[in-house]
DSSP file (Angstrom, degrees, kcal/mol; ACC not computed):
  #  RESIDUE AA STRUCTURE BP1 BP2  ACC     N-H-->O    O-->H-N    N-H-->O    O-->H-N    TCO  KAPPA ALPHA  PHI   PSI    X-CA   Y-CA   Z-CA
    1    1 A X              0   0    0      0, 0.0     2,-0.2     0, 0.0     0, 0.0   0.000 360.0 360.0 360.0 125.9  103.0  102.0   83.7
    2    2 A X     >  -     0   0    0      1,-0.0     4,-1.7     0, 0.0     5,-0.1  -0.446 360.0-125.9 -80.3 138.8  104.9   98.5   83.6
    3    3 A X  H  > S+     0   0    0      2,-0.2     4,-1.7    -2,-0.2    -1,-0.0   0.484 114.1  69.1 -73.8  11.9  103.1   95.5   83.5
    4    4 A X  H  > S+     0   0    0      2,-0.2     4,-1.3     3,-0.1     5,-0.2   0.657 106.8  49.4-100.7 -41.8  105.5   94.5   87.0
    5    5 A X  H  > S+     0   0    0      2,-0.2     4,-3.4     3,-0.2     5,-0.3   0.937 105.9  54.8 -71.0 -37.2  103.0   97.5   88.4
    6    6 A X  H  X S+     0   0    0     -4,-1.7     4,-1.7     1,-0.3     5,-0.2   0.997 113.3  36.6 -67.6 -57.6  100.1   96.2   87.3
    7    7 A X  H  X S+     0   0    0     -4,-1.7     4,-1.4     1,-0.2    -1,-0.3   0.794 110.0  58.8 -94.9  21.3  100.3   93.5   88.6
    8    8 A X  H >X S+     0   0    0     -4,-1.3     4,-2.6     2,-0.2     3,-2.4   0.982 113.2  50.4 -60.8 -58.5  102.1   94.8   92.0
    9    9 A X  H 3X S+     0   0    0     -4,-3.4     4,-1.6     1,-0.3    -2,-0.2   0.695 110.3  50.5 -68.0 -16.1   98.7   96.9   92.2
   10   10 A X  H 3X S+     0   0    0     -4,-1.7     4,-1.3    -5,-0.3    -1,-0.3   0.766 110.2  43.6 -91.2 -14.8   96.9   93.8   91.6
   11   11 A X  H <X S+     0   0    0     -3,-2.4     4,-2.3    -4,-1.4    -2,-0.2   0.900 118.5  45.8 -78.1 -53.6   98.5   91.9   94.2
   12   12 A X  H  X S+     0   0    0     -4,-2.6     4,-3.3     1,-0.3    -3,-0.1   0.921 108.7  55.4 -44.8 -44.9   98.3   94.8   96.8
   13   13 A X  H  X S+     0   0    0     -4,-1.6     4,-1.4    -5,-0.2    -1,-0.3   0.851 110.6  43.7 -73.5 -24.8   94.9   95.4   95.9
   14   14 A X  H  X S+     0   0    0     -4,-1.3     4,-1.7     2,-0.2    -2,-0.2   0.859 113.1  55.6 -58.2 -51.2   94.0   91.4   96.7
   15   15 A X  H  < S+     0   0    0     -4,-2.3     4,-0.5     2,-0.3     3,-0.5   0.872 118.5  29.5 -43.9 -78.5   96.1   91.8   99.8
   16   16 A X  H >X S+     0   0    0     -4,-3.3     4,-1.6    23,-0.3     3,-0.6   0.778 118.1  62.8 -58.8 -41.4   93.9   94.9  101.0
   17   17 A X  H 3< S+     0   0    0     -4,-1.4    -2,-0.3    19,-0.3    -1,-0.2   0.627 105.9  38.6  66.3 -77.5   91.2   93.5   99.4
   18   18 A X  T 3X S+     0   0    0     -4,-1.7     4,-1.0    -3,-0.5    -1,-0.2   0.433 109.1  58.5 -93.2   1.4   91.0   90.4  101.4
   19   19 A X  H <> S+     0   0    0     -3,-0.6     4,-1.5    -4,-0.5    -2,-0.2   0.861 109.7  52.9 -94.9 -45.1   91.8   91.9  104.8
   20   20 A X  H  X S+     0   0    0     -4,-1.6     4,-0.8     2,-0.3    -2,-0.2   0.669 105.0  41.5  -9.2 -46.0   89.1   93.8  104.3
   21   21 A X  H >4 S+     0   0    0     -4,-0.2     3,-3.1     2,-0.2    -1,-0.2   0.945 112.3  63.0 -99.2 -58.1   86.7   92.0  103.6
   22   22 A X  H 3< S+     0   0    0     -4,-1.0    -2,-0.3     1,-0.3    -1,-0.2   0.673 110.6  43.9 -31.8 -37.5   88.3   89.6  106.6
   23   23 A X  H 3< S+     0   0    0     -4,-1.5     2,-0.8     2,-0.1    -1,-0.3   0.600  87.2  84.2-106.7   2.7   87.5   92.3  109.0
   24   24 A X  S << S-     0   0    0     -3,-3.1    -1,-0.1    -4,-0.8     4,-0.1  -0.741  90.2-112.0-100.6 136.0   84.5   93.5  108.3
   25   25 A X        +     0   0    0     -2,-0.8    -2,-0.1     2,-0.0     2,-0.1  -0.104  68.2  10.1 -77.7 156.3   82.0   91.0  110.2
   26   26 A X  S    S-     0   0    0     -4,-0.1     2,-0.4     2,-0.0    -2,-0.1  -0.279  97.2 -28.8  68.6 177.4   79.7   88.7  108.6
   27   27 A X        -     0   0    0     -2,-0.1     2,-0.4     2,-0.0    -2,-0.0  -0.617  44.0-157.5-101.2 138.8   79.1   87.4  105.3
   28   28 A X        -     0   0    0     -2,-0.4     2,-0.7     2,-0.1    53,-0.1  -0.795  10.4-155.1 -98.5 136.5   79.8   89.2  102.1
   29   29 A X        +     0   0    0     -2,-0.4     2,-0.3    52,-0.4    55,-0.1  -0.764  63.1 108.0-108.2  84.6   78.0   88.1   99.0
   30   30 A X        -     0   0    0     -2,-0.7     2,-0.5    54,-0.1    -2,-0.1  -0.977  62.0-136.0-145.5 138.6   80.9   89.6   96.7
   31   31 A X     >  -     0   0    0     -2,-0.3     4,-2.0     1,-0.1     5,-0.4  -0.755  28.2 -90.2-112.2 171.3   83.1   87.3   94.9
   32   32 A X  H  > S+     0   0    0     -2,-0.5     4,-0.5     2,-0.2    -1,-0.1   0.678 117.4  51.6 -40.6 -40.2   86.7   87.5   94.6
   33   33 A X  H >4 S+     0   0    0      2,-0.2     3,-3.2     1,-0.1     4,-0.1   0.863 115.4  60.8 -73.3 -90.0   88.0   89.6   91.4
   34   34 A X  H 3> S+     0   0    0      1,-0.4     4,-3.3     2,-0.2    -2,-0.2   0.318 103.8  42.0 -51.8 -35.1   85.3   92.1   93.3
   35   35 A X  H 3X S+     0   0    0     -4,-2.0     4,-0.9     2,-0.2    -1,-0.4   0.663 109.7  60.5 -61.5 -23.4   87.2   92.2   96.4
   36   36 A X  H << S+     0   0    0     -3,-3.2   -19,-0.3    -4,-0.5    -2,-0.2   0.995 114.0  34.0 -49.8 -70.9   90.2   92.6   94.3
   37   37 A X  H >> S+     0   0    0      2,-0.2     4,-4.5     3,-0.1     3,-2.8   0.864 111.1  58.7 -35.2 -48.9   88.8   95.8   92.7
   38   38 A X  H >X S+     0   0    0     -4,-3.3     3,-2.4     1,-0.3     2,-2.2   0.759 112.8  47.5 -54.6 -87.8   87.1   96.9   95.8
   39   39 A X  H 3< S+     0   0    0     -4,-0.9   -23,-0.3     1,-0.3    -1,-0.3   0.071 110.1  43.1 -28.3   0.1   90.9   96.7   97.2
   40   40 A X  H <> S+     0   0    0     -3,-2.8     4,-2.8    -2,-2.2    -1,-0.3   0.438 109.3  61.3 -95.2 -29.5   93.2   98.5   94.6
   41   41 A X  H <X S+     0   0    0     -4,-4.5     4,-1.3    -3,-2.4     5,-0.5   0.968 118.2  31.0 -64.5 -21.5   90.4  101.4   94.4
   42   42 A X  H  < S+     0   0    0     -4,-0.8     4,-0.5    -5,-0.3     5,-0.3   0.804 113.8  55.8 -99.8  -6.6   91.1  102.0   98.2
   43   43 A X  H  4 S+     0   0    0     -5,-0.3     4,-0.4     3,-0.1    -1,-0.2   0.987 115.7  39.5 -69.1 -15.1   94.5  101.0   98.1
   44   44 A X  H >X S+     0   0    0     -4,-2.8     3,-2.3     1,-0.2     4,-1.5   1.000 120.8  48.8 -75.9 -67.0   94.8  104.0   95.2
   45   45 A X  H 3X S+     0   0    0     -4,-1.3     4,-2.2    -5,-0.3    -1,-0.2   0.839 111.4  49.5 -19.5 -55.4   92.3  106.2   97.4
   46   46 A X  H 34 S+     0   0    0     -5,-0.5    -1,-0.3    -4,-0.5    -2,-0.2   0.733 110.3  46.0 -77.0 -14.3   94.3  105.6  100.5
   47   47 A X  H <> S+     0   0    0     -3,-2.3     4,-0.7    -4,-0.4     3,-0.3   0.619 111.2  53.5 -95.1 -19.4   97.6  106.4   99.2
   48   48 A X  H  X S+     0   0    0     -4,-1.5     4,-1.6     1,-0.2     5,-0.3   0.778 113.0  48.5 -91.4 -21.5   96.2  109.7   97.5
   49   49 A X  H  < S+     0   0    0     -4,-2.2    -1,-0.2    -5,-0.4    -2,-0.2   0.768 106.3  48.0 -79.9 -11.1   94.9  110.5  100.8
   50   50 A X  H  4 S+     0   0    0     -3,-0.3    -1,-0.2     2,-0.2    -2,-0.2   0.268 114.0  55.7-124.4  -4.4   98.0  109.9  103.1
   51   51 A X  H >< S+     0   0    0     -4,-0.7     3,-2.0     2,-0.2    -2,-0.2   0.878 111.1  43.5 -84.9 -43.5   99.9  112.2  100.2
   52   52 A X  T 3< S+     0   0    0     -4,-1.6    -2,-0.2     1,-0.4    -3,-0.1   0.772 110.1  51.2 -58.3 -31.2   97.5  114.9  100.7
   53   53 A X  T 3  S-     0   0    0     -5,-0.3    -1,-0.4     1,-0.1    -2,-0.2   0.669 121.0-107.2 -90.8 -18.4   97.6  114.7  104.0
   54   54 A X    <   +     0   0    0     -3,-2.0    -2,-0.1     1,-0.2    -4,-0.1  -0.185  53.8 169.5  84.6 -19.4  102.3  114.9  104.2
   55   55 A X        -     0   0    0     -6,-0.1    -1,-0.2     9,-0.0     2,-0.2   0.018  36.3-129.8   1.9 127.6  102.3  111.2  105.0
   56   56 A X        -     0   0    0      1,-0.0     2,-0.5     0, 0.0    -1,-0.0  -0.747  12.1-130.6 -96.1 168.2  106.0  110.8  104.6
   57   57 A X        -     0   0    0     -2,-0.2     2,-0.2     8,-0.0     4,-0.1  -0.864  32.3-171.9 -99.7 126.4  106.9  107.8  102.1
   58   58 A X        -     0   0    0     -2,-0.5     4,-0.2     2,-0.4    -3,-0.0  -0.597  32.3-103.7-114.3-172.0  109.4  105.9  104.0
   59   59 A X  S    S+     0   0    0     -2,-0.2    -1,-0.1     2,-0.1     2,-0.1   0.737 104.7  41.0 -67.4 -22.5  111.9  102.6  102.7
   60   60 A X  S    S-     0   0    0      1,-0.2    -2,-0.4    -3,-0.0     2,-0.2  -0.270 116.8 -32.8-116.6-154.7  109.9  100.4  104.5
   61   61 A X        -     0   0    0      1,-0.1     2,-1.0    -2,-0.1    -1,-0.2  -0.506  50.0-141.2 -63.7 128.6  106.1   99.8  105.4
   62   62 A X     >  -     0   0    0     -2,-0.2     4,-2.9     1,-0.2     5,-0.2  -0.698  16.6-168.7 -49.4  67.1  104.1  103.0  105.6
   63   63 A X  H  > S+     0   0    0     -2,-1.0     4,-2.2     1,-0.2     3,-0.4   0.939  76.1  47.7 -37.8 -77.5  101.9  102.2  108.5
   64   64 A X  H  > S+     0   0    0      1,-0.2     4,-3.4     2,-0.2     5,-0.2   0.836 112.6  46.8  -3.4 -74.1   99.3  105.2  108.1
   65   65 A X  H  4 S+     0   0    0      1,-0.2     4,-0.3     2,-0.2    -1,-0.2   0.769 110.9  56.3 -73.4 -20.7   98.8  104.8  104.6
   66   66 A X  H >X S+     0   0    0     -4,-2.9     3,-2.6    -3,-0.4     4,-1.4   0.994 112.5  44.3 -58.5 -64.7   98.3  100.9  105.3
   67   67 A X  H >X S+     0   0    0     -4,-2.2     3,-1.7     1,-0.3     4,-1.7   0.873 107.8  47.7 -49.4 -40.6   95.8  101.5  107.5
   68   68 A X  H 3< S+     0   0    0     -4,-3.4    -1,-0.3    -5,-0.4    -2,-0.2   0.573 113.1  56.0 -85.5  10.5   93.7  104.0  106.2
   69   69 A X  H <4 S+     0   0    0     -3,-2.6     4,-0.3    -4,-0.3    -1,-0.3   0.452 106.0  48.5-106.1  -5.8   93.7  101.9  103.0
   70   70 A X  H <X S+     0   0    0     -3,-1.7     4,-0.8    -4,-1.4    -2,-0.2   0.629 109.8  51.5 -86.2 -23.0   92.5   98.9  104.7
   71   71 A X  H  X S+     0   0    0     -4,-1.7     4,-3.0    -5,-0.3     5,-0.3   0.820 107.2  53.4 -84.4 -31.9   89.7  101.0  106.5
   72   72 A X  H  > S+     0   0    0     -5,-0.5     4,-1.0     1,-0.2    -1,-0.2   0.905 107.8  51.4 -71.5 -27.2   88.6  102.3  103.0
   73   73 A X  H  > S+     0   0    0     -4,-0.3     4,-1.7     2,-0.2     5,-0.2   0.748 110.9  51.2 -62.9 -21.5   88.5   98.2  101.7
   74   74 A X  H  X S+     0   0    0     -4,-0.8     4,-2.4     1,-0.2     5,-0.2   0.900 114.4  45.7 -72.2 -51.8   86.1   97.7  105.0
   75   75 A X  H  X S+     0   0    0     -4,-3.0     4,-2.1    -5,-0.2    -2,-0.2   0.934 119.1  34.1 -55.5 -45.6   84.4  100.4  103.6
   76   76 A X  H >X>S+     0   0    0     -4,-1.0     4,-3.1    -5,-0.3     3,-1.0   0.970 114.0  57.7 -67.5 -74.1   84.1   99.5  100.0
   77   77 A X  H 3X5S+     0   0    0     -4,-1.7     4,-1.8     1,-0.3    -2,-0.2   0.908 110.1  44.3 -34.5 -54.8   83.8   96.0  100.8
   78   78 A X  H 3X5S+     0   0    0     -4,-2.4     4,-0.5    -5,-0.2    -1,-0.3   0.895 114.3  57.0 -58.4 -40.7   80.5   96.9  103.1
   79   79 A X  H XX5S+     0   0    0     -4,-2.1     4,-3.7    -3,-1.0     3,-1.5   0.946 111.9  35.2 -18.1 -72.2   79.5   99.2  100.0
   80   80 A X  H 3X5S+     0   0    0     -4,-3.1     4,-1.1     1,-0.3    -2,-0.2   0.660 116.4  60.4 -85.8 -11.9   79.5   96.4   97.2
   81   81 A X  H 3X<S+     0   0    0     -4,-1.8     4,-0.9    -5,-0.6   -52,-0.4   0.802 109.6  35.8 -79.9 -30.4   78.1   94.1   99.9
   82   82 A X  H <X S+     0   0    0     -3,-1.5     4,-2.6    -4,-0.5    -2,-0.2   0.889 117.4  53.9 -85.4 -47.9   74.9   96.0  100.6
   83   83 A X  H  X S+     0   0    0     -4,-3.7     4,-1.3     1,-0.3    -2,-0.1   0.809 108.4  50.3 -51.9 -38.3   74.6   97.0   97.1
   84   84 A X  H  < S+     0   0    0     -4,-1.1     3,-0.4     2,-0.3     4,-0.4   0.893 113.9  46.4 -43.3 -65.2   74.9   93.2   96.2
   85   85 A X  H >< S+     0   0    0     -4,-0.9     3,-1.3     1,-0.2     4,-0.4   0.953 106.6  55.9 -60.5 -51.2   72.3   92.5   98.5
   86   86 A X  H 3< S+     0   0    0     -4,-2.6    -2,-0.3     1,-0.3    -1,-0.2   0.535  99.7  64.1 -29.3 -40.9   69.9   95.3   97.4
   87   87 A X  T 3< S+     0   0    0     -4,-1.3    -1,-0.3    -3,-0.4    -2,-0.2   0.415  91.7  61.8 -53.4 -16.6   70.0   94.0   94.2
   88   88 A X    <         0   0    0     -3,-1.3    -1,-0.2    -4,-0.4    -2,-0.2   0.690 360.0 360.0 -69.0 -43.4   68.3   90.7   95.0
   89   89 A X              0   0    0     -4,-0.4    -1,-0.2    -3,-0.2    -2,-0.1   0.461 360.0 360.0 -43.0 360.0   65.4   91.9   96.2
């Protein structure tokens, strides 16, 4: 692993990360390096799932595996967002 990947996977994961978080409705009490996270763990999630699945890997954007790695940041993001809240109490 290259640091040029690390931080690719950190830019991607911000990227997923913050659309995420953008589409799921209402306010998240998460701060940003947490949306980060939440967003490489699905973008890693979402890519191991769209290889399991034959996804093919093409030259260009992999639509699939973008999506289902953006629904798995909506998910996460809604996760770390209840938990967040839950803690308050």
């Amino acid at each position: 692993m290259t640091i040029a990947s690390i931080l690719g996977a950190i830019i991607i994961g911000a990227i997923i990360g913050a659309v995420g978080r953008l589409l799921l409705p209402g306010r998240q009490p998460i701060g940003w390096v947490l949306t980060i996270v939440v967003g490489i763990v699905a973008a890693l999630i979402g890519t191991a799932i769209a290889q399991a699945m034959g996804v093919a890997t093409t030259d260009g954007i992999d639509w699939i595996e973008l999506v289902m790695q953006v629904v798995l940041a909506v998910v996460g993001v809604g996760i770390v967002a209840g938990l967040k809240r839950g803690s308050r109490v």
